[in-house]
C-alpha positions in Angstrom: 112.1 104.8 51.0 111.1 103.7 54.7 107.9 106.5 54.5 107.0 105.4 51.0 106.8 101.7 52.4 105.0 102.5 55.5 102.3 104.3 53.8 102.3 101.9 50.6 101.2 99.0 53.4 98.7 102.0 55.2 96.7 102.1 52.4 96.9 98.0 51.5 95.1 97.8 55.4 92.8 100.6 54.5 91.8 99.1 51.4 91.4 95.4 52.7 89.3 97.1 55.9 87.2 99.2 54.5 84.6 96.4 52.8 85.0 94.3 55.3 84.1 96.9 57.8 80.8 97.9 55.7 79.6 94.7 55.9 79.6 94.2 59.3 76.1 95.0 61.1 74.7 95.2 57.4 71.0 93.4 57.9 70.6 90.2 56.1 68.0 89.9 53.3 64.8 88.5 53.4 65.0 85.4 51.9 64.2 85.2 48.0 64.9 89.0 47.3 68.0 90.2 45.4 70.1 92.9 47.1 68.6 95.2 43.7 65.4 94.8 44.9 65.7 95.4 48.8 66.0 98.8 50.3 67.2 98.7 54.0 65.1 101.1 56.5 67.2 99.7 59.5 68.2 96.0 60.9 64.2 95.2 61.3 62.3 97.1 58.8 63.0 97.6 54.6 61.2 98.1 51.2 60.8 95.6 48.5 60.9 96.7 45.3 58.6 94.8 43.1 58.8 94.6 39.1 55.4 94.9 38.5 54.2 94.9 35.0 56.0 96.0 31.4 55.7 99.7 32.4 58.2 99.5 35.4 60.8 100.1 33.6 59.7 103.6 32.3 58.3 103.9 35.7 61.4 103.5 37.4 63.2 105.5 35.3 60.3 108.8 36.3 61.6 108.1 39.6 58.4 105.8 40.3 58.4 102.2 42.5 55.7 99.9 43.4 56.3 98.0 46.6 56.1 96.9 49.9 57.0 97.2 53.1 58.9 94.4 55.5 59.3 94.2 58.8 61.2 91.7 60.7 60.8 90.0 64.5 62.9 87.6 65.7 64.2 85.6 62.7 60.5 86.2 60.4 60.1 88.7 57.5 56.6 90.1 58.1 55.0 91.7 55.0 53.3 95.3 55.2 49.9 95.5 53.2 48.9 99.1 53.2 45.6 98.2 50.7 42.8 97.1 51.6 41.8 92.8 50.6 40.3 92.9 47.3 36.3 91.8 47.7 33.4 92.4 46.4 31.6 95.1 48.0 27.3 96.0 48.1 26.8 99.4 46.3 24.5 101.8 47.9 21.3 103.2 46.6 20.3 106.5 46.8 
């Protein structure tokens, strides 16, 4: 009965540790995202998943997300542009 108790209370501690020990070091959000939408890459660097238009949802389901990348310094989320700014450019004659 002693055994049964003793590993009855083992596994209570292990339960009640277990989430608390996964949070720990777990890098906060940037503020405004939900946790659905942020993908960790480390404690100073993730991907934002954006919605996007009404096609996300089929695209997401292909295995296809729009995005952007994050990147944190001292306690400011940076944001990643990989595009180029949208302008209007001269075309070239040939």
């Amino acid at each position: 009965m002693k055994r049964i108790f003793g590993l009855l209370l083992v596994i209570a501690v292990v339960i009640g540790i277990v989430p608390y020990a996964g949070s720990v070091g777990a890098p906060p959000l940037p503020p405004g995202l939900s946790a659905d939408d942020w993908i960790p890459i480390g404690d100073t660097a993730g991907f934002v998943v954006t919605q996007g238009d009404s096609q996300m949802g089929s695209a997401r389901s292909m295995g296809v997300v729009k995005g952007y990348f994050v990147i944190r310094r001292g306690n400011y989320w940076f944001r990643i542009d990989s595009a180029p700014d949208l302008g209007i450019h001269p075309a070239t004659l040939k």
